[in-house]
C-alpha positions in Angstrom: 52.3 -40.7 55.4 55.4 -39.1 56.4 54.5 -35.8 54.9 51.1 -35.5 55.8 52.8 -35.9 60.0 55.2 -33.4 58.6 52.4 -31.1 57.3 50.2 -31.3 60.0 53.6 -30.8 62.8 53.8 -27.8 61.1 50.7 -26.5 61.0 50.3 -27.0 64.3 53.5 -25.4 65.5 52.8 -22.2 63.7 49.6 -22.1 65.0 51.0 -22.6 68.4 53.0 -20.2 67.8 51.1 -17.4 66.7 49.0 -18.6 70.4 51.8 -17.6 72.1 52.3 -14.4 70.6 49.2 -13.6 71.5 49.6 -14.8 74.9 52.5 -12.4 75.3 51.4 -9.3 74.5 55.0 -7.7 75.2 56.5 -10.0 72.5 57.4 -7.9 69.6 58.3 -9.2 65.9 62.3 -10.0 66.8 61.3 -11.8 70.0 58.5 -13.9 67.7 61.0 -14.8 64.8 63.1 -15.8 68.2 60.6 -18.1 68.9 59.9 -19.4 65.2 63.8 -20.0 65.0 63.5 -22.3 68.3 59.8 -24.2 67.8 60.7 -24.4 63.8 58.0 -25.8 62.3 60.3 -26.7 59.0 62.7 -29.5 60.8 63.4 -32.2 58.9 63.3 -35.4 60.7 66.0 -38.6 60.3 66.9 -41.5 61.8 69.2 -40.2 63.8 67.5 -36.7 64.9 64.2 -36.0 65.1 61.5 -32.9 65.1 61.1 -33.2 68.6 64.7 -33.4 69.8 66.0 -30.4 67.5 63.2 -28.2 69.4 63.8 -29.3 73.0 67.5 -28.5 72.3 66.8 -25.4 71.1 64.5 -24.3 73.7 67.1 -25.6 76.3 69.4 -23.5 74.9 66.5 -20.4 75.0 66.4 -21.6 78.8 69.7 -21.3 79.6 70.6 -18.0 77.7 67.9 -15.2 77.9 65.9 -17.0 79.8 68.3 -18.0 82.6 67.6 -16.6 85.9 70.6 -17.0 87.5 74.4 -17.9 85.9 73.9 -21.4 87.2 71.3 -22.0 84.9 74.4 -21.2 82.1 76.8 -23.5 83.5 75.0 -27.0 83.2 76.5 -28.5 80.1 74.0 -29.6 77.2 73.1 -33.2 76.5 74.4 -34.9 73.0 70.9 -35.3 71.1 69.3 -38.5 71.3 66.3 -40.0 70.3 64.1 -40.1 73.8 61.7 -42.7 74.8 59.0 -40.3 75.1 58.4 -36.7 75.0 57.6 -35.7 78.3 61.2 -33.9 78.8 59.8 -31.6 75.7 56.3 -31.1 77.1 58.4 -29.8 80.4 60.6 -27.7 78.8 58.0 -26.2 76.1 56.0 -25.3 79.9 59.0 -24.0 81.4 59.3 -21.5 78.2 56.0 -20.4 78.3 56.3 -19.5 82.1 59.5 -17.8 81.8 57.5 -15.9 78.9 54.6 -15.2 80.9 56.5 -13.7 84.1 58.3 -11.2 81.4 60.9 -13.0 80.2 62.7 -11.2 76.9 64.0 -13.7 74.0 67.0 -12.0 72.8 70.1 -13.1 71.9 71.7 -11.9 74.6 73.0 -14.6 78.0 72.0 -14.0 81.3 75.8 -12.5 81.9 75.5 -9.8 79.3 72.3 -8.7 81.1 73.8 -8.5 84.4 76.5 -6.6 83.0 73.8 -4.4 81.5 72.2 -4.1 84.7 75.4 -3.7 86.6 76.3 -0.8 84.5 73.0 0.8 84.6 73.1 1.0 88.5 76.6 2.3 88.0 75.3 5.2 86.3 72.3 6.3 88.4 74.3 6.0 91.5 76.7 8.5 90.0 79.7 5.5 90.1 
């Protein structure tokens, strides 16, 4: 029984997967294997950690990297995993991602700081600085 839930979790995250790349037409191959990498559909479940808390800590951490909008975002401090009660915490999350995504949000493996940095030399440049 436990296969067949693994099999079918999987299926359903790539499928979900290759939704969202379709969703976000902007999203190249790197950003997609990005994605894949976070919302793997290959996690291997135990007592101890599950599927679902494996993804919502990765996609935290895709929320409060690339995705960040400002450095606060960076500074909260991530939560030990633990096996939840529910999954309502990943259902908000997985949303958050998807409208961070939608609003043109890059999945890079760059933080929030090195884009600032970016963008602060950038404008140093064009203003002749």
């Amino acid at each position: 029984k436990q296969w067949y839930q693994r099999r079918v979790r999987g299926l359903a995250t790539k499928l979900f997967l290759l939704l969202v790349k379709l969703w976000c037409s902007g999203m190249d191959d790197k950003q997609a294997s990005i994605l894949e990498a976070c919302l793997t559909p290959e996690a291997n479940s135990s007592d101890d950690v599950g599927w679902e808390e494996t993804v919502d800590a990765s996609i935290t951490m895709l929320l409060r990297t690339c995705l960040a909008k400002t450095s606060k975002e960076q500074s909260v401090i991530a939560a030990s995993l633990k096996l939840p009660n529910d999954t309502t915490k990943l259902k908000k999350h997985i949303a958050l991602l998807l409208e961070r995504l939608n609003k043109g949000g890059t999945l890079t493996l760059n933080t929030y700081s090195d884009k600032q940095q970016r963008n602060s030399t950038k404008d140093a440049i064009e203003s002749g600085s």
